[in-house]
C-alpha positions as a Markdown table, in Angstrom:
| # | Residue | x | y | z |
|---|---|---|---|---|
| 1 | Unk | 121.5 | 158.3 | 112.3 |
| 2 | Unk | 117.6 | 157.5 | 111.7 |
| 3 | Unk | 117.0 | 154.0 | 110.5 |
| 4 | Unk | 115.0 | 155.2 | 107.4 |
| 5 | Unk | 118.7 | 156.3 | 106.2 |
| 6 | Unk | 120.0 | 152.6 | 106.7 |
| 7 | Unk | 117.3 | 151.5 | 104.9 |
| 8 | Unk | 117.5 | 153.3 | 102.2 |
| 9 | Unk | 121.8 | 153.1 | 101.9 |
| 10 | Unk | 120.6 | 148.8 | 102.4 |
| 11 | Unk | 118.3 | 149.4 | 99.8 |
| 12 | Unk | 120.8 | 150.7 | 97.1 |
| 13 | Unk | 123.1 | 147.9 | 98.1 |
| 14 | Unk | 120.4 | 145.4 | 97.4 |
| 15 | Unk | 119.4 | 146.7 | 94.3 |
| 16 | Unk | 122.8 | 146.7 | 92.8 |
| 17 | Unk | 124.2 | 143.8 | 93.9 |
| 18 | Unk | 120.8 | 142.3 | 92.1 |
| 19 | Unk | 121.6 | 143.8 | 88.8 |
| 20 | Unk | 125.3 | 142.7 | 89.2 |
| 21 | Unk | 124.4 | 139.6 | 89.3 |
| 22 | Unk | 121.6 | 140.2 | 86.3 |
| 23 | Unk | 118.4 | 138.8 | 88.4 |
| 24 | Unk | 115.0 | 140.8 | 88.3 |
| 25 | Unk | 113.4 | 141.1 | 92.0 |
| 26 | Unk | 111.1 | 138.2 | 91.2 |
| 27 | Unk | 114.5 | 135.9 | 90.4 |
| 28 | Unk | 115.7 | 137.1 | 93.4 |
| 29 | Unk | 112.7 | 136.7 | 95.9 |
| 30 | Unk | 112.4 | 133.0 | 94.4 |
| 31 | Unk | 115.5 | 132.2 | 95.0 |
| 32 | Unk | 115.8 | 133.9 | 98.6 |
| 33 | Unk | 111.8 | 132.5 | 99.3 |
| 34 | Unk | 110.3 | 135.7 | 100.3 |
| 35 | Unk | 107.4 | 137.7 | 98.3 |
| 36 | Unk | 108.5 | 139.5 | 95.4 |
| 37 | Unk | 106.8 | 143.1 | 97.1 |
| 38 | Unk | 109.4 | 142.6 | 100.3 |
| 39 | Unk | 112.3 | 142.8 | 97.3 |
| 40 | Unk | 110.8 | 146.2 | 95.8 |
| 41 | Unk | 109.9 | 147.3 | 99.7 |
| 42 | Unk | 113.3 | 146.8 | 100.8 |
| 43 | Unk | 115.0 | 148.3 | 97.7 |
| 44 | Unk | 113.0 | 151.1 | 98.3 |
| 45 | Unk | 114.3 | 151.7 | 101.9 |
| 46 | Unk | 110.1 | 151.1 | 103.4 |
| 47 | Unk | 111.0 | 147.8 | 104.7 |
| 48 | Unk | 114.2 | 146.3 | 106.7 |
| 49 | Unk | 115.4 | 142.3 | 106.6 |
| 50 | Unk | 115.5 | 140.5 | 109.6 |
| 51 | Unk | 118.5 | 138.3 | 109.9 |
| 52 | Unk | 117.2 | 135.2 | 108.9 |
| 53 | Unk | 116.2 | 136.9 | 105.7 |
| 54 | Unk | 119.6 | 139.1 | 105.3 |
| 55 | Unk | 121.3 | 135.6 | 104.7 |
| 56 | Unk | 118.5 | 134.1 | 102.8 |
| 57 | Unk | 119.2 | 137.1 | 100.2 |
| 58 | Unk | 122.8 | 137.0 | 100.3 |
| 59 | Unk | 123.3 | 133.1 | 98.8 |
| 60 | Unk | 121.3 | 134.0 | 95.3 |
| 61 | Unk | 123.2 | 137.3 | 95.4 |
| 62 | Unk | 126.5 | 135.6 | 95.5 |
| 63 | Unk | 127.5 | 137.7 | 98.5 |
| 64 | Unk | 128.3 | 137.6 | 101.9 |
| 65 | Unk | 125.8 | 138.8 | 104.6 |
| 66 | Unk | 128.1 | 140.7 | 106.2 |
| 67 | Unk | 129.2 | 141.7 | 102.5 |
| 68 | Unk | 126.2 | 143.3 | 102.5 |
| 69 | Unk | 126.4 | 145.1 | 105.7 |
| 70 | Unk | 129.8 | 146.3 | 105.2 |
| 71 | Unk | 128.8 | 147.6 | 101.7 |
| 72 | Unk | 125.8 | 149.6 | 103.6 |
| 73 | Unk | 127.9 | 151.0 | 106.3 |
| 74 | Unk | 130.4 | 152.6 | 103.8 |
| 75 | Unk | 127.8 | 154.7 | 102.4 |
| 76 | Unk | 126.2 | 155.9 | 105.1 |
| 77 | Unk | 126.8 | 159.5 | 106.1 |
């Protein structure tokens, strides 16, 4: 497995738990304090979260980190 597949399968987990919960990238980089561009990089499967900022996103988002995780590894091949 290359890790530019787990970033894009993170990416698409990202993105729609973000529109599930109706916030723009903006909304959600606010909330989560990181740059708006490191939402649309990581939605995009270019960049990867560290921890610190895997739990940062997952409070505005309503989810779990390892919510997030979980829903990644399911859809990776």
């Amino acid at each position: 497995m290359k890790a530019s597949q787990v970033s894009k399968v993170f990416g698409r987990v990202l993105r729609d738990q973000r529109l599930a919960m109706d916030l723009s990238q903006e909304a959600l980089a606010l909330a989560a304090d990181v740059d708006r561009t490191f939402v649309s990089q990581m939605e995009r499967g270019i960049r990867q979260p560290t921890l610190t900022t895997l739990f940062k996103l997952s409070a505005p988002l309503k989810v779990s980190a390892s919510t997030l995780m979980t829903r990644t590894e399911k859809l990776l091949p």
